[in-house]
N, C-alpha and C positions, 0 to 999 in steps of 0.2 A: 520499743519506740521505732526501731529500723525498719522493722517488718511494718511497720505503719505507715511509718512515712516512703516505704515503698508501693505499699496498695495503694497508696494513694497518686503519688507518679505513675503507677501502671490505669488505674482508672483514668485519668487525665488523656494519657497516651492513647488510649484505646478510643476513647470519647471525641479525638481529634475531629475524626470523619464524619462524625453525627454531627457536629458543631455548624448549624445552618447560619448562613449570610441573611446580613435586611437589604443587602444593594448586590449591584454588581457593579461598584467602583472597587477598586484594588488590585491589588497583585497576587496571583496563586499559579496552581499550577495543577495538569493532568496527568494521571497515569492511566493506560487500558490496552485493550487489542479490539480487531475487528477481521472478518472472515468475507473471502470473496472466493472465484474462481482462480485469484492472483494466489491466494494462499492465506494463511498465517499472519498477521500485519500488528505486530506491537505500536504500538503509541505514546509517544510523551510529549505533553504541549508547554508552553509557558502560556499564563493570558496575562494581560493588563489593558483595565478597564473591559474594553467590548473588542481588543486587538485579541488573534488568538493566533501563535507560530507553533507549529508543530511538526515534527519529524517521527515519520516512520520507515518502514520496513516490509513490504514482503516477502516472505520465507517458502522457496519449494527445496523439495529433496524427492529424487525418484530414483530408484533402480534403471539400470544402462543393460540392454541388452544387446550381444550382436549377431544378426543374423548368419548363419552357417550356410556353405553349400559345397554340392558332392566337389570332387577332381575337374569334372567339366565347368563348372561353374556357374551352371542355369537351374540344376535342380536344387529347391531347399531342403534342407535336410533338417531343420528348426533351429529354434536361439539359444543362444547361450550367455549367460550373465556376468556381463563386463563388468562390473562396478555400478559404484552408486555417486551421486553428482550431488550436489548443495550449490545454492546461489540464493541472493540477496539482492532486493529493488532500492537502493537507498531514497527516501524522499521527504520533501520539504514545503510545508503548504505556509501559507499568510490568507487571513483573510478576519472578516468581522463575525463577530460571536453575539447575537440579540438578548441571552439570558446567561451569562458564564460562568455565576453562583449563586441564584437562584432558585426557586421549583417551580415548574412551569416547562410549557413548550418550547422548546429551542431551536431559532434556527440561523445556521452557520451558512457562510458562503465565502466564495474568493479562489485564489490562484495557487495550483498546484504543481511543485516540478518533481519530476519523476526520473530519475540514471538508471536504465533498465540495462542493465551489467550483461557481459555474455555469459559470466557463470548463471546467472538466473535464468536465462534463453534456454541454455542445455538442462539445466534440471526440469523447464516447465514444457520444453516437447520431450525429455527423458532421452536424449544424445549426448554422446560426450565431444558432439563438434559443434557448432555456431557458425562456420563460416557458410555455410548452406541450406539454412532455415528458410524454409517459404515464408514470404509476407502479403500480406493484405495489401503494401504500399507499393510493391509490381506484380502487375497484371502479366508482364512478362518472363517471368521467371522465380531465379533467387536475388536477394539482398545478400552481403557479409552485413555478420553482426558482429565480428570479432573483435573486435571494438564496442560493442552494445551499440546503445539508441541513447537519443534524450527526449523524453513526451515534457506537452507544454499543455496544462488542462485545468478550466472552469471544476470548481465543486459545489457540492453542494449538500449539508448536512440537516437533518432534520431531526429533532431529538427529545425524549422527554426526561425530566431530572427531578428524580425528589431532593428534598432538603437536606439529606445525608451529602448528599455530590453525587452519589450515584445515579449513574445514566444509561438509555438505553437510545441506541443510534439509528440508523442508516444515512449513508454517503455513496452519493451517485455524482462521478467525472465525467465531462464532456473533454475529449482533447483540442488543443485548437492547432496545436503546429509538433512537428517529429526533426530529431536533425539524425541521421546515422554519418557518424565521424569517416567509416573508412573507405566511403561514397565521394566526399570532399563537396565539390559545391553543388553535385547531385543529390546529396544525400538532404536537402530541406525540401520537407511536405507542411503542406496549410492545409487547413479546412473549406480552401476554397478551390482546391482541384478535387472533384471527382473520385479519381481513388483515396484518395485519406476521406473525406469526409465517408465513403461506404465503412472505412476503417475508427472511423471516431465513431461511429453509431454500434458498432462490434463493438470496440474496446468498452463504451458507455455501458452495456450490460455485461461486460467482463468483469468490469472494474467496480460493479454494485456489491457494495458492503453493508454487510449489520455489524454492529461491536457493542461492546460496555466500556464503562469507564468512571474513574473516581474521580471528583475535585475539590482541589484540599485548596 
């Protein structure tokens, strides 16, 4: 009888996922990841109704190498391997969801904020410093990032989902504004000077993602 009435909880559990919706009124929720040139990007959303909050992650990790030279200090003599770096993009999107448990074409939109950390600067040029990272945002020289950045960016997801919940994505961000903290009141760029916006049209194909994902 135990072993029965456990196949039968274990059939139920399993069956969860298959268990397709007739609406998208209600409360659930997302698990998945999605892949860009940002890296690695886990996913977990809440939805309710056609509302969908989501927070993820970009993940880089690179070897650090540093370059060697002779006594005089002009000739190189090759690298040598410093270490290995890890960082993380923490972020957090709000926006409307057209089909959120459903089957059908889905499409997502709304506002995304992105803490682009200085450990994740060093892992994704592969340095173990930050404070003299080239940017896109000066034409004339370097930016500190030691402090990281904050991006403020339009998205936009397109997506198809069978009746299981499972989906297949891509999301493509437009940024609209950048603040770098250790800049103080020079550090905010818009999309409406010149240099950021050559820089939001970069970052927009940087930041283009395909993912999966389940909704339960």
């Amino acid at each position: 009888m135990k072993k029965k009435l456990l196949g039968i909880a274990l059939c139920a559990l399993l069956s969860l996922p298959l268990a397709a919706r007739e609406s998208d009124s209600g409360l659930g929720f997302s698990l998945g990841a999605r892949f860009s040139v940002l890296g690695l990007e886990p996913t977990v959303s809440l939805l309710f109704n056609h509302l969908e909050v989501e927070a993820s992650a970009p993940l880089q990790s690179k070897h650090v190498y540093e370059t060697k030279y002779d006594t005089d200090g002009t000739t190189v003599l090759g690298q040598e391997l410093k270490g290995y770096t890890f960082g993380f993009a923490p972020e957090v999107s709000i926006g409307y969801n057209s089909k959120p448990f459903t089957s059908g074409w889905q499409n997502g939109f709304g506002f995304t904020a992105l803490w682009v950390t200085d450990n994740y600067l060093n892992a994704f040029m592969g340095t173990s410093d930050s404070s003299g990272i080239s940017s896109f945002l000066d034409s004339n020289g370097k930016v500190d990032f030691t402090q990281g950045a904050y991006l403020g960016s339009l998205y936009y997801r397109g997506a198809i989902q069978w009746k299981g919940g499972f989906s297949l994505y891509f999301r493509i961000t437009v940024p609209l504004a950048a603040y770098v903290p250790s800049m103080g009141d020079a550090g905010f760029y818009s999309i409406m000077e010149p240099e950021f916006a050559t820089a939001a049209v970069s970052a927009a194909f940087l930041g283009t993602a395909v993912g999966i994902r389940f909704t339960f």
